[in-house]
C-alpha positions in Angstrom: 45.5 189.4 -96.5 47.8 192.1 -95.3 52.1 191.1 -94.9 51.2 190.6 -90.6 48.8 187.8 -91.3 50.9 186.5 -94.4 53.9 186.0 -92.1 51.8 184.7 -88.9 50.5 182.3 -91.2 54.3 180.9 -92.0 54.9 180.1 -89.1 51.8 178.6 -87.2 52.3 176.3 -90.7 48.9 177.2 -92.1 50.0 179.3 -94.9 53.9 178.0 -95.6 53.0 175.8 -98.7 53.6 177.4 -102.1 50.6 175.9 -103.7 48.1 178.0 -101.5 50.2 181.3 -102.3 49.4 183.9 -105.0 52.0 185.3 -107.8 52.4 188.5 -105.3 53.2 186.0 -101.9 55.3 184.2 -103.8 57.1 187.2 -105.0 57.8 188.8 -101.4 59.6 185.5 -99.9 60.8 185.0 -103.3 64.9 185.1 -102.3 67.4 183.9 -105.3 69.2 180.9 -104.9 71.9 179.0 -106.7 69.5 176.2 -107.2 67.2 178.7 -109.3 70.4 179.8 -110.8 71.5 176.2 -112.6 67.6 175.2 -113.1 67.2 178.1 -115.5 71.2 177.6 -117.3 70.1 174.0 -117.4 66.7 174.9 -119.0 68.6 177.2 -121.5 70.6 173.9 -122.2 67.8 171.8 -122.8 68.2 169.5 -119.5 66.4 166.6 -118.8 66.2 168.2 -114.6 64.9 166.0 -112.0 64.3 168.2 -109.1 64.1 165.9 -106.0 64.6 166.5 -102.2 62.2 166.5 -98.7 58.6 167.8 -98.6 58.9 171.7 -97.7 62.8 171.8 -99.4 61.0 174.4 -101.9 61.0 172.9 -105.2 57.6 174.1 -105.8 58.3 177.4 -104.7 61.7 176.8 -106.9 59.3 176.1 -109.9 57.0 178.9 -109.2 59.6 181.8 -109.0 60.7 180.6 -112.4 57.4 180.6 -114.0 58.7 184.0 -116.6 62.0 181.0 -117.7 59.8 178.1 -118.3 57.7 179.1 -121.4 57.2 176.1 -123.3 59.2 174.2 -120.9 57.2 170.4 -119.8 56.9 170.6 -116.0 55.3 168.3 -113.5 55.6 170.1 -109.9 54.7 167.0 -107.7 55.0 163.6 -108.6 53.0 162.8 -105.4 50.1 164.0 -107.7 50.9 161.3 -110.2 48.8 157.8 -110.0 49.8 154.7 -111.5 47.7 155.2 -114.2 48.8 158.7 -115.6 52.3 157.4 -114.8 53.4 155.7 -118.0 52.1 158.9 -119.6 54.2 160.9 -117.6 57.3 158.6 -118.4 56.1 159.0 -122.4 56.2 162.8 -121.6 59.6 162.8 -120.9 61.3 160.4 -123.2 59.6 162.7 -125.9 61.9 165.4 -124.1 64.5 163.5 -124.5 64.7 162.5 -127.7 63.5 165.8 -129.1 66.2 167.9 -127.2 63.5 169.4 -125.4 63.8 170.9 -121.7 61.3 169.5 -118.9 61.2 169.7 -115.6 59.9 167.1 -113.0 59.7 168.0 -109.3 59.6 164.8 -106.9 60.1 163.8 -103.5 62.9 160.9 -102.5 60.6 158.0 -103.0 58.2 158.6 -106.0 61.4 160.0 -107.7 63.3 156.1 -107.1 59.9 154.7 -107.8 60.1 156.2 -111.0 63.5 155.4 -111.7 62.7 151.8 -111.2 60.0 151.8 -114.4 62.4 153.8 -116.4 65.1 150.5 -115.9 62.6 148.2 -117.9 61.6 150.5 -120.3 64.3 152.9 -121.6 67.3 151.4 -120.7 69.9 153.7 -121.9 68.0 156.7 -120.3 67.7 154.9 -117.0 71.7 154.2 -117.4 72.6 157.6 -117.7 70.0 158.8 -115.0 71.7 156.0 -113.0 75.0 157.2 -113.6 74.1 161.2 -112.8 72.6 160.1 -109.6 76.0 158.3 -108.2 77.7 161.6 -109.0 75.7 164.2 -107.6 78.7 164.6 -104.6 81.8 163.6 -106.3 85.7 163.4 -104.6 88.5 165.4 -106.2 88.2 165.2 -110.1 85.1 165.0 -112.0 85.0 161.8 -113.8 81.5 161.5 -115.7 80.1 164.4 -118.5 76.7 165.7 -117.9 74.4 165.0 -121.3 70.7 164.8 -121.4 70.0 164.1 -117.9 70.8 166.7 -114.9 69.4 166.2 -111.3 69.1 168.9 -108.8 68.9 167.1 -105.3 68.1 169.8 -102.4 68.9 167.1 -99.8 72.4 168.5 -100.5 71.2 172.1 -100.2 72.3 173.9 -96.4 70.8 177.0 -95.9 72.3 177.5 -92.3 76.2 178.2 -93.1 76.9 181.5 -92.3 78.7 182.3 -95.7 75.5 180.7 -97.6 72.8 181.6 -95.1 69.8 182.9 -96.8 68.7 183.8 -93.0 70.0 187.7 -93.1 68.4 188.1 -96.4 64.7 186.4 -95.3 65.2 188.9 -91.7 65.6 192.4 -93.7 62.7 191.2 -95.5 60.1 190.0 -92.7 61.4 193.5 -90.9 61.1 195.5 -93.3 57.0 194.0 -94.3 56.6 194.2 -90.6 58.0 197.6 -90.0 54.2 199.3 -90.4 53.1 197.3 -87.9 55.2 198.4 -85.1 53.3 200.9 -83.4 50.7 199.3 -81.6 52.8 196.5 -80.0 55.7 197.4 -78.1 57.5 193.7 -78.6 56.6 193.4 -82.3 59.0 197.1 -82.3 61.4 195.6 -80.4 61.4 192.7 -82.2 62.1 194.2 -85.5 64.5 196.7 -84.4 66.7 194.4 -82.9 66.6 192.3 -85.8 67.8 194.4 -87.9 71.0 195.2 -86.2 74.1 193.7 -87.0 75.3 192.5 -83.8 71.7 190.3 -83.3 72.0 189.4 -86.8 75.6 188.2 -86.0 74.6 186.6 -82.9 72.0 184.2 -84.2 74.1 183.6 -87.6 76.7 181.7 -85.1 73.9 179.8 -83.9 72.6 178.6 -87.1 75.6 178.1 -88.4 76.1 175.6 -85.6 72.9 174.2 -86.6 74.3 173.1 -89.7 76.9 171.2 -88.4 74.5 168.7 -87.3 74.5 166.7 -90.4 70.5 167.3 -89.9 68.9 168.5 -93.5 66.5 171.7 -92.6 64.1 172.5 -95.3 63.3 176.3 -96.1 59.7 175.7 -94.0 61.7 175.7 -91.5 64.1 178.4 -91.8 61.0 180.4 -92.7 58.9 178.9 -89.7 61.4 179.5 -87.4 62.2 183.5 -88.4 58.5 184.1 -89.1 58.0 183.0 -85.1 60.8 184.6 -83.6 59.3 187.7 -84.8 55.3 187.8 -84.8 54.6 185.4 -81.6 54.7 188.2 -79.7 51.8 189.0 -81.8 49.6 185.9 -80.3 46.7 187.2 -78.4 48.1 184.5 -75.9 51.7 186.2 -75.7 50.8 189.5 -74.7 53.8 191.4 -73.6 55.5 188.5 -74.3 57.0 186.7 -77.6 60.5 188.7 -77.4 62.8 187.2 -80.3 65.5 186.1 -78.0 63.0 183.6 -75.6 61.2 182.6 -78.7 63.6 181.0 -80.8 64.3 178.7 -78.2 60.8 178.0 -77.0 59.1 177.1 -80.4 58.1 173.5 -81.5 59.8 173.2 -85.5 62.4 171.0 -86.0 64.8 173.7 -86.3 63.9 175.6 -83.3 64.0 172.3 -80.9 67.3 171.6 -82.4 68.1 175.2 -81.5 67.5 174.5 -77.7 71.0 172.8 -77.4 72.6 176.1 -78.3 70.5 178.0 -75.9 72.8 180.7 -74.3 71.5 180.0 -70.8 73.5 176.8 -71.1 76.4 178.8 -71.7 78.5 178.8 -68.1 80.3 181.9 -67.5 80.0 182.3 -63.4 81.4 185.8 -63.0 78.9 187.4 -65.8 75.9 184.9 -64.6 76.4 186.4 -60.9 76.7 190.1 -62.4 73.3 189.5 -64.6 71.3 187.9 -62.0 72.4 190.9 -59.5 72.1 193.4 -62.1 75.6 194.4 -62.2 75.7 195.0 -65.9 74.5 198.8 -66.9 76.9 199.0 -69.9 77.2 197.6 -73.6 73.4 197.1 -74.3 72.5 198.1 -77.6 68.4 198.8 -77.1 67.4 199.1 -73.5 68.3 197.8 -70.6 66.4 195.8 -68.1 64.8 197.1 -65.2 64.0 194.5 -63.2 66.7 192.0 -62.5 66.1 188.5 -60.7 67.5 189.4 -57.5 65.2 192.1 -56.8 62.3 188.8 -57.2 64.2 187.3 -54.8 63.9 190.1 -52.5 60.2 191.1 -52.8 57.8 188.5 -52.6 58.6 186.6 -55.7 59.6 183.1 -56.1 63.1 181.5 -56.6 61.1 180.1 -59.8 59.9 183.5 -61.0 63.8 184.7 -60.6 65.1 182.0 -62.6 62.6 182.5 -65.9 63.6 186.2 -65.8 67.3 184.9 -65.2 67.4 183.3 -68.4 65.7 185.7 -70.5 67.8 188.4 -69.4 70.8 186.1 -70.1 69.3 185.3 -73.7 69.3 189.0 -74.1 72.5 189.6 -73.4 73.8 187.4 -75.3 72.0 189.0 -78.6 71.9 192.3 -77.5 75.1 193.4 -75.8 78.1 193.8 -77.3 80.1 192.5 -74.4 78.7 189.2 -75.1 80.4 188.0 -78.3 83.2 185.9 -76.4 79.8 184.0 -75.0 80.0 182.5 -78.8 83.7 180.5 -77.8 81.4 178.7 -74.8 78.6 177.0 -77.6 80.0 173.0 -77.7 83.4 172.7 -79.1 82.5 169.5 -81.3 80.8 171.7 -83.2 82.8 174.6 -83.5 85.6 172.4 -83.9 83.7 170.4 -87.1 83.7 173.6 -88.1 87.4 174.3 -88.0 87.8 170.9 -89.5 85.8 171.4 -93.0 87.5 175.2 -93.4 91.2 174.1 -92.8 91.2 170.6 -94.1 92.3 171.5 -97.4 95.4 173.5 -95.6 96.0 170.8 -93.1 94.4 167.3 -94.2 97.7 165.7 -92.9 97.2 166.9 -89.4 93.6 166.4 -89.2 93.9 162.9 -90.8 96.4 161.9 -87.8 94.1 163.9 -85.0 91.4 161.4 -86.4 93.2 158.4 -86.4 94.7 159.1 -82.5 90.6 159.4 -81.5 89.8 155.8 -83.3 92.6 154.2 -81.8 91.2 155.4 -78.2 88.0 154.2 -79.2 89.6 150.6 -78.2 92.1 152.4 -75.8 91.4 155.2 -73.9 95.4 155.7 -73.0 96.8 155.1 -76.7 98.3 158.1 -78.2 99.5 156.3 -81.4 98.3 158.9 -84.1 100.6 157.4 -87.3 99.5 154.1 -87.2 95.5 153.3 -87.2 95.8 149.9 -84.9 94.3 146.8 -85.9 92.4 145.6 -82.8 91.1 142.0 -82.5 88.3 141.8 -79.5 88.5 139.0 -76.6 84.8 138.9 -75.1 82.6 136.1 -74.6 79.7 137.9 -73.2 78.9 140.3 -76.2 76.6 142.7 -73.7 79.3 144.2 -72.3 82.5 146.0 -73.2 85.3 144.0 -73.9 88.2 144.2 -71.0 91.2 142.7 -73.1 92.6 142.8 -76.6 95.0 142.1 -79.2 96.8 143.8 -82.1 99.5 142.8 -84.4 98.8 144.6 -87.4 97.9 148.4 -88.4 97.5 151.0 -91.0 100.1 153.0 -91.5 98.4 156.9 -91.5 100.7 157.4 -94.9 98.3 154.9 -96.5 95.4 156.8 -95.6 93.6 160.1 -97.1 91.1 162.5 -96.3 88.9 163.8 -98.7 85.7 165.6 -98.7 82.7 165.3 -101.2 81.7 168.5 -103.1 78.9 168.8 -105.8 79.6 167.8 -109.2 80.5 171.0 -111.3 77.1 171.7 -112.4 75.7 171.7 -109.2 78.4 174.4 -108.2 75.9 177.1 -107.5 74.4 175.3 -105.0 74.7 176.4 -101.2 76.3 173.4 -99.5 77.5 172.3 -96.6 79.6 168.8 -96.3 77.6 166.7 -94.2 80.4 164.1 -94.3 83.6 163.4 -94.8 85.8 159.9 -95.6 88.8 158.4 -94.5 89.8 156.4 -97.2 92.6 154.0 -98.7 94.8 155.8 -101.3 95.6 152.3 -103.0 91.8 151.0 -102.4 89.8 153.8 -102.8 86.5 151.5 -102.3 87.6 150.7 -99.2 86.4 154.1 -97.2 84.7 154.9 -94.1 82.8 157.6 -94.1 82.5 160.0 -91.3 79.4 162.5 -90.3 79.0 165.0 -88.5 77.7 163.2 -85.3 80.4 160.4 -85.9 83.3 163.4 -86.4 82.0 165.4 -83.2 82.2 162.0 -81.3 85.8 161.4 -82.2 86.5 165.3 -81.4 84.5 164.3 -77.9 87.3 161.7 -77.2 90.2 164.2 -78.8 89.2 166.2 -75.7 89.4 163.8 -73.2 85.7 162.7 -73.2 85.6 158.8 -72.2 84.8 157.0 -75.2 83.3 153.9 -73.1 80.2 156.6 -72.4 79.8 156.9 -76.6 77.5 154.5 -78.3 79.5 151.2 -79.2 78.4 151.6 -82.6 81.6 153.9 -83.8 83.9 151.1 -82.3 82.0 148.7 -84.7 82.1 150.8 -87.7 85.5 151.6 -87.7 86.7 147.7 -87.0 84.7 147.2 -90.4 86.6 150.0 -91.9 89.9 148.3 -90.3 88.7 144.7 -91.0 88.3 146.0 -94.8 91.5 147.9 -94.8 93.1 144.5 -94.0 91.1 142.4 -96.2 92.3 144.8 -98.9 96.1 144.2 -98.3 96.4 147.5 -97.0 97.7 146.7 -92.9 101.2 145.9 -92.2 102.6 143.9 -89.2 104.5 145.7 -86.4 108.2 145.5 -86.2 109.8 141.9 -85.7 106.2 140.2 -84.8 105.1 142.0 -81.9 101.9 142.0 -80.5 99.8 144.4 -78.5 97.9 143.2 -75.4 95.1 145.6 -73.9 93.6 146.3 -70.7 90.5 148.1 -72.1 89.3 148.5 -68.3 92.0 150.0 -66.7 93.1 151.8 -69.9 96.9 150.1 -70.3 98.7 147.5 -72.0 101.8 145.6 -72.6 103.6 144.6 -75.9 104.9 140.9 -76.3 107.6 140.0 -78.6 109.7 137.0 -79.2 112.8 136.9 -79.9 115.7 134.0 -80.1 112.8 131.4 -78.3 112.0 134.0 -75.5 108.8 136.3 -74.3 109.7 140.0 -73.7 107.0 141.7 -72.3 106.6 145.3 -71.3 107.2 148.3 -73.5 109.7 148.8 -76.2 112.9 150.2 -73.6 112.5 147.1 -71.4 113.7 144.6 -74.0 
């Protein structure tokens, strides 16, 4: 099989499993990762590694790669493989590992890796206890608190690919361009394709993209990444795409999980009216880095094409210019602020966890009321509805958190995990007196609350962030943690119309209206 049919096969998904691939496959997508990188130092230590995470993640391929480290080394690649007979074997196998400061390695998808940590309870207590303990401290806030011994686990759930600072995406590219380079000459897309590719403003271009991709909180395994790049560049290859299949229409027209989350990112949805007028009349002659078009959608328009036929071409020229001309990098400031803002979030909130922490608090607080601006003090609303299928139109608060009691902190891997490329995929808000009592935040709850930061009507959100935070309030309380406002007074909401009113008493009378008016 020459490289052209080894990468069409990755991504039509007929050819991406590492247990159908020879030594030499293996070796040309073989890319180094810091997972490889603390298997084999935990191997050298004589770990106990449980290597768990989603079908497709790559622990196979992981295992594979290190085939040269693992001489003598017990390894099960798929626990799938295992029946319920050979599986007290298998568990024999490894306490014999363990006792004999021997290194093994078992491979094992989410469930059959908690089904066998279930037998390993009855029968070897004090090695399920430590596996036990590992597992609860695979992400771990501020200081380490737990050793590592026999027992090390390696979770590739935690593993992101997709940051641009960890993205193995550049590295995969230069090598699919470079395997496909020989292969240029007889298709004029395939050429394009890999040329284009290779350049640093494309490669720029869709690292942005990707990198927004990986703010989703979503887990993408490496068949995907490698799905996706293998299509983006050999499609055009289909008999079916003839003259078609360029990489810049492809990404967003394939069917993998990581290309149909791709479509929300889609440049076309990008609004810039000036440039859309100038590319659809073919105003733009200037800043391409290939070729530019020849045939714009107004000149459809004009001949005897359809208004349809001018659109298609409209958005593939407006995909293209968004990869391939170099006036086209402030096009990157359009893609959806939640997500470039979670962004900003996880890189300054070391810098600035006080500021983010009261930016938070002033989005919760409108999750009840869209007027509130109260940012140091997370209210403590109590609902008045009784028809529970609608929104409630009034409440009540007389207590709150004051933002002083609260902390921000986000989860990193535990220090032998350090290597790995990761990505938060949550953060928590949490007491600094109670730290049980926490709420944590991901990604699609954080770009909500950044949604409502800029002005976006929380009513139109789902009403389960309302709920979770008044458990995370309701908690907070519970715990001791909320203090009553000033001299008894009590808050009174109009949730409909967005205002409210504060009621105190005072010498046996009612004041009501806001704090001047008393």
């Amino acid at each position: 099989m020459d490289n052209l049919q080894f990468i069409q096969r990755l991504h039509n998904g007929k050819y991406c499993y590492s247990d159908s691939m020879s030594p030499e496959q293996i070796s040309l997508l073989h890319i180094s990762s810091g997972a490889e990188n603390i298997i084999r130092r935990m191997v050298e230590q004589h770990k106990i590694i449980f290597l768990t995470g989603n079908p497709g993640d790559g622990k196979t391929f992981i295992i594979k790669a290190l085939k040269d480290n693992l001489n003598g080394v017990y390894v099960e690649t798929d626990m799938n493989c295992v029946t319920n007979e050979h599986l007290a074997q298998l568990m024999d196998d490894i306490l014999d590992c363990y006792d004999q400061n021997k290194p093994c390695i078992i491979a094992a998808n989410e469930f059959p890796f908690h089904k066998l940590t279930t037998y390993f309870k009855s029968r070897a207590p004090r090695f399920y206890e430590e596996l036990v303990e590992i597992r609860k401290n695979i992400l771990i806030y501020g200081n380490q608190t737990i050793e590592l011994k026999r027992i090390c686990i390696v979770d590739l759930n935690e593993r992101n690919l997709l940051d641009k600072d960890r993205s193995v995406t550049k590295t995969v590219l230069d090598r699919f361009t470079d395997l496909l380079q020989p292969y240029c000459g007889s298709n004029a897309v395939l050429a394009h394709n890999v040329t284009a590719l290779k350049s640093s403003l494309v490669q720029q271009q869709l690292l942005h993209i990707f990198s927004f991709i990986s703010m989703s909180g979503e887990h993408f395994v490496i068949r995907d990444i490698l799905g996706a790049l293998s299509y983006i560049l050999v499609c055009c290859t289909d008999p079916e795409h003839e003259g078609e299949g360029y990489y810049y229409d492809a990404i967003f027209e394939g069917s993998n999980d990581l290309m149909s989350f791709a479509l929300q990112f889609d440049p076309v949805l990008l609004s810039f009216p000036s440039w859309d007028e100038k590319l659809w009349n073919g105003e733009i002659k200037e800043g391409w880095q290939f070729d530019c078009p020849t045939v714009w959608p107004v000149d459809i328009t004009k001949d005897t094409g359809t208004v349809e036929d001018a659109v298609l071409l409209f958005k593939s020229i407006k995909r293209k210019f968004f990869f391939e001309n170099c006036f086209a990098k402030e096009f990157v400031d359009l893609q959806p602020h939640d997500f470039s803002k979670c962004i900003d979030i996880l890189v300054k909130i070391k810098q600035d966890a006080g500021g983010i922490k009261r930016r938070l608090i002033k989005s919760m607080n409108r999750l009840y009321l869209s007027s509130d601006d109260e940012n140091g003090q997370l209210r403590a609303w109590t609902v008045h509805s009784y028809d529970l299928s609608r929104t409630a139109g009034a409440s009540v608060s007389t207590r709150y958190i004051p933002a002083e009691e609260l902390e921000l902190v986000v989860p990193t891997p535990a220090s032998w995990l350090s290597e790995m490329e990761y990505v938060p995929s949550f953060i928590v808000m949490r007491s600094i007196k109670r730290t049980d009592v926490k709420l944590e935040l991901n990604m699609d709850f954080l770009r909500s609350l950044i949604l409502i930061e800029n002005g976006y009507p929380a009513a139109l959100l789902s009403s389960q962030y309302e709920q979770i935070v008044t458990q995370f309030v309701q908690a907070l309380c519970a715990a001791g943690v909320a203090k009553d406002y000033y001299d008894g007074e009590i808050i009174i909401a109009n949730r409909r119309e967005g205002t409210h009113k504060k009621l105190r008493i005072n010498n046996g009378k009612y004041y009501v209206g806001k704090e001047r008016d008393y």
